[in-house]
C-alpha positions in Angstrom: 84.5 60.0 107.3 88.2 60.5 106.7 89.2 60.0 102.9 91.8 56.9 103.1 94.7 59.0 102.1 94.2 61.2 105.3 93.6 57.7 107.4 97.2 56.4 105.6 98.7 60.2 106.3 97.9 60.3 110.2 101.0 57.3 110.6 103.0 59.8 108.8 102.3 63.0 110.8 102.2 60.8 114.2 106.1 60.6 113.5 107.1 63.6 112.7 104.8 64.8 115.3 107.3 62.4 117.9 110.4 63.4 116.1 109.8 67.6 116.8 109.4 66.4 120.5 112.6 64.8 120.7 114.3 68.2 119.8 111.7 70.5 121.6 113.7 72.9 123.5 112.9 74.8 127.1 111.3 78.2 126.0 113.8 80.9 127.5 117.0 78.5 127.7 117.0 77.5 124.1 119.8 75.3 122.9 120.5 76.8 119.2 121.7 73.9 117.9 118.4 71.9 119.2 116.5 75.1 117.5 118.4 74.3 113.9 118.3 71.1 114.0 114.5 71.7 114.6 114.1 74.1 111.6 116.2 72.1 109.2 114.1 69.1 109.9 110.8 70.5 109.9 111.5 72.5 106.5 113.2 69.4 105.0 110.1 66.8 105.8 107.3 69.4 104.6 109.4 70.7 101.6 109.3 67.1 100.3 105.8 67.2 99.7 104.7 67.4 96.2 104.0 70.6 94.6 101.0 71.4 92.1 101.8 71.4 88.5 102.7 74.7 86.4 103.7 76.6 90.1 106.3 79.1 89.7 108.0 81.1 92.5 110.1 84.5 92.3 112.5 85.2 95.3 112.3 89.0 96.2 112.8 91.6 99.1 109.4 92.9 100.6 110.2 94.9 103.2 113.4 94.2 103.9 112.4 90.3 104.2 113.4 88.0 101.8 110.2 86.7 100.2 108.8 84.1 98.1 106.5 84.8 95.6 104.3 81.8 94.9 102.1 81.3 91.4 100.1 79.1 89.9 98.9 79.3 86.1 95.5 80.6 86.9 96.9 83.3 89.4 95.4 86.8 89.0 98.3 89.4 89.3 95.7 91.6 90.9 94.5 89.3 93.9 96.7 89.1 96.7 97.6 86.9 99.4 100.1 88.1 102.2 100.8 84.3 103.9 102.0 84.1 106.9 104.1 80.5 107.7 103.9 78.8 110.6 106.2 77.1 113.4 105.1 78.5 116.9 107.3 81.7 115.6 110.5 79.4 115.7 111.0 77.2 113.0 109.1 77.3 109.0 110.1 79.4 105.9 108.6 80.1 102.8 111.0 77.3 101.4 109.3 74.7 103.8 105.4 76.1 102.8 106.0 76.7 99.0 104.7 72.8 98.2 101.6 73.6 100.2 101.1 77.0 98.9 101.4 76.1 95.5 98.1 74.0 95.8 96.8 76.7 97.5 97.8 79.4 94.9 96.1 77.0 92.3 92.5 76.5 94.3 91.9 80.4 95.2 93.8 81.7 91.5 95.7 84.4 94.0 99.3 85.6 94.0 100.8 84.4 97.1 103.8 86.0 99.0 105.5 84.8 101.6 107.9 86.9 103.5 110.7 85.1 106.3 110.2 87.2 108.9 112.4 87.1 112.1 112.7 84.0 113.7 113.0 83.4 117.8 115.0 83.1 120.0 117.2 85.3 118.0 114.0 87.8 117.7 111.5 87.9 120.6 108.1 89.8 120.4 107.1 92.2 119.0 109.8 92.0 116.1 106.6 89.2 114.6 104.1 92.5 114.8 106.5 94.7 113.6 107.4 92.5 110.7 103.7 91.8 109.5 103.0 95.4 109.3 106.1 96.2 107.5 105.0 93.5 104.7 101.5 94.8 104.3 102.8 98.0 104.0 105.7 97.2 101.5 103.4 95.4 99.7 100.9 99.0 99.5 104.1 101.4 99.2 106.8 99.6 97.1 104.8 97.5 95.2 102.1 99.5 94.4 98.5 97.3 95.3 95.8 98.9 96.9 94.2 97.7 100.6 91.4 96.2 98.8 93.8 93.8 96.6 95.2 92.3 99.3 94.5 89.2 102.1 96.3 88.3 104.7 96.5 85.4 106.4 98.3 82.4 108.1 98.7 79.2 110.0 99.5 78.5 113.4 101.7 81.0 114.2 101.4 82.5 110.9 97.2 82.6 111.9 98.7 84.6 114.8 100.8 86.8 112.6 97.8 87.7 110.8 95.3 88.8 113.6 98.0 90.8 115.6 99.1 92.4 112.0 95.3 93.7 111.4 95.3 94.9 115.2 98.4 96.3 114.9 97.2 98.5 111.7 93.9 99.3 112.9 95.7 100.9 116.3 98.3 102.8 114.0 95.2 104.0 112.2 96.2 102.3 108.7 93.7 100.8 106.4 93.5 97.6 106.9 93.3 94.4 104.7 90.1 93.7 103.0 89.7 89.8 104.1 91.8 87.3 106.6 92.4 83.7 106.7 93.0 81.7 109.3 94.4 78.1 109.3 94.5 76.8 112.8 95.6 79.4 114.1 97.3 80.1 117.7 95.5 82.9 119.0 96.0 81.5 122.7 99.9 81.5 123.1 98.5 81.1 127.0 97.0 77.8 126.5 94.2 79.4 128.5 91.4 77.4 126.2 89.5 74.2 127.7 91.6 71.9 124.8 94.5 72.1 126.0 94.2 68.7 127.7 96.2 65.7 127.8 93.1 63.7 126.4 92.9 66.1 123.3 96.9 65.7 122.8 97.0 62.1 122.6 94.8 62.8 119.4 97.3 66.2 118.0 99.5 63.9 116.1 101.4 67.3 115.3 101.9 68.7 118.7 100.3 66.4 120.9 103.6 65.3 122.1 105.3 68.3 122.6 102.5 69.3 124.6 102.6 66.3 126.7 106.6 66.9 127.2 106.0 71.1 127.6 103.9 69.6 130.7 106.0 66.7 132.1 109.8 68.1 131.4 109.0 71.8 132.1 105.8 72.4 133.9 104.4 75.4 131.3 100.8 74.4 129.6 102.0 76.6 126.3 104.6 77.6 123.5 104.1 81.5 124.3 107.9 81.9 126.0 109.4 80.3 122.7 108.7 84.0 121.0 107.8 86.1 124.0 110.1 86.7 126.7 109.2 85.4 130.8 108.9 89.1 131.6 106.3 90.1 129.0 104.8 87.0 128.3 100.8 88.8 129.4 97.6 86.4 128.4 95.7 89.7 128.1 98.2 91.4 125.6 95.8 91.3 122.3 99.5 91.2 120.2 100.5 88.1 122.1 97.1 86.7 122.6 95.0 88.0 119.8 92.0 86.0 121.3 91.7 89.2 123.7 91.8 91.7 120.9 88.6 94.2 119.8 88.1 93.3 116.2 85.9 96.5 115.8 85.8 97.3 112.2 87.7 94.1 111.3 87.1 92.8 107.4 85.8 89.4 107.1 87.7 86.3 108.6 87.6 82.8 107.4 89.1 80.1 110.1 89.3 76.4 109.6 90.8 73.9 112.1 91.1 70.8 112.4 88.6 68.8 115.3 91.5 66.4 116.9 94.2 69.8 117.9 95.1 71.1 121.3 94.6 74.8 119.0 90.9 73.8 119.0 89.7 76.2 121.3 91.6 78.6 119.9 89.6 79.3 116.7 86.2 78.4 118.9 87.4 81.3 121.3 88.5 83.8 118.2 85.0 82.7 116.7 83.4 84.2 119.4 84.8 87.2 119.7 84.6 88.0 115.9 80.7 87.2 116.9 80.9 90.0 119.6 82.2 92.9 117.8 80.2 91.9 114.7 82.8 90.8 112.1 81.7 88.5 109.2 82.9 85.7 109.3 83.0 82.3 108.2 84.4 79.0 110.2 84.5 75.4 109.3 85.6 71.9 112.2 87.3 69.1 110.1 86.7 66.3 112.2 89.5 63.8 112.9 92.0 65.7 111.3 95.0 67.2 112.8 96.7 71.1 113.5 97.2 72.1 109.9 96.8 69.3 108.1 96.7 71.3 104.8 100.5 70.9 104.7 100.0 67.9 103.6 98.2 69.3 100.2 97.2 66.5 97.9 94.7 65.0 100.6 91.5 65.6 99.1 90.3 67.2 102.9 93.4 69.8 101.9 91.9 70.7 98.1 88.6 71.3 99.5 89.8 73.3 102.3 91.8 75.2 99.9 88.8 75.8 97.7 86.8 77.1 100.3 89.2 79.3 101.5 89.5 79.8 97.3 85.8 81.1 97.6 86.2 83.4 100.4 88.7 84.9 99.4 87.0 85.7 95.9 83.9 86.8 97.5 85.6 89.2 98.9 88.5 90.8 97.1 86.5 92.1 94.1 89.1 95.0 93.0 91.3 95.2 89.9 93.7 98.2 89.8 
């Protein structure tokens, strides 16, 4: 059963959800003011959102990227978290997460950082790939942690980040991150996945209705051509569609989703291929609640999300340098 904040919380997502579809724009003939007016919006309503007590953030370059560095008093200096935001690669910043990530800085006691990567249209694939790599690595050779400090992980988009980062560094031969999180995330920019229906988008309070225009206005079931472009835009290209990659060797992956999102069969479908190539991992179904409704962080569904991501996390980066 839904707590009765989430139940009160659903009116307020189901509007925002209505408002992003008004300024949707057609992927490959964006309309840049329709694309700022989308990211000023969508930062401004989830910025508002209260943050946790004693947070503290430090603006710095990682990479190249301007970064946010997100703390809570309980953070351990040693335990890292490389977030990824989300925003179907279009919209977010580390300005629009840093409410929600302050909550989440508290529950796991990590040190988060969250980098503004490039942004499309101005930045089509594989500038995203390119960018997660470059933060890990900045993170290794600038800042001085070791692999086995560090997580990465993401929502929506940012879940997507994540995943094509690790098979990004696995191909380059790299070492890898010792643990992943997932939150929602869009491992399917193909739409390719058996949610992706208009009865499960009357329920997405989030996306539901820019799924339902994607479909009337424009005739595409998906997001992917907001970050990739027509020409490359391949459902079996694992660093577009990381639900097609070989997670040989990957290190343990924690996804939760949320049981009324179009994404759903996104994480089911990236469940099972962890399964195949024998990853560890661990994956939770919130039912009734909407794509990443951890944004909205004082819900008590949202603490104990965080929490158990809080205890993943800790099971699994042990390491103190």
């Amino acid at each position: 059963m839904l707590s009765k904040e989430a139940v009160k919380a659903k009116k307020k997502y189901k509007k925002l959800g209505g408002l992003i579809a008004l300024l949707v724009v057609e992927p490959w003939k964006p309309k840049m003011w329709k694309v700022k007016a989308q990211r000023f919006n969508f930062d401004y309503v989830i910025s508002l959102n209260p943050k946790s007590k004693g947070h503290k953030k430090e603006k710095l370059t990682l990479g190249g990227m301007e970064t946010w560095k997100v703390t809570a008093p309980n953070s351990d200096p040693d335990k890292i978290l490389l977030f990824f935001h989300g925003g179907a690669y279009q919209v977010g910043s580390a300005k629009g997460y840093y409410p929600m990530l302050t909550h989440m800085a508290r529950e796991t006691g990590f040190t988060i950082y969250v980098p503004n990567y490039r942004l499309a249209p101005e930045n089509y694939y594989p500038a995203q790939v390119e960018d997660g790599v470059t933060a890990y690595e900045a993170l290794i050779n600038d800042f001085g942690y070791s692999p086995d400090q560090i997580a990465i992980g993401g929502d929506s988009a940012g879940g997507n980040m994540s995943l094509v980062t690790f098979l990004k560094l696995k191909e380059l031969g790299k070492t890898t991150p010792s643990a992943i999180i997932c939150i929602s995330p869009w491992a399917d920019p193909a739409a390719t996945g058996d949610t992706y229906t208009r009865e499960v988008a009357e329920k997405d309070l989030l996306i539901g209705a820019i799924f339902k225009r994607m479909w009337d206005e424009y005739d595409l079931n998906g997001f992917g051509g907001y970050f990739v472009k027509k020409e490359d835009l391949d459902e079996n290209n694992p660093y577009i569609c990381p639900i097609r990659g070989d997670y040989t060797d990957c290190p343990p992956v924690m996804i939760q989703v949320g049981g009324d999102e179009l994404l759903l069969s996104d994480s089911r479908t990236l469940k099972a291929a962890l399964d195949r190539d024998g990853v560890d991992n661990e994956y939770k179904e919130w039912e009734g609640l909407w794509h990443v409704f951890q944004i909205e962080a004082k819900l008590p569904e949202s603490i104990e999300s965080f929490k158990l991501f809080g205890d993943f996390l800790n099971k699994h980066i042990k390491v103190k340098v």
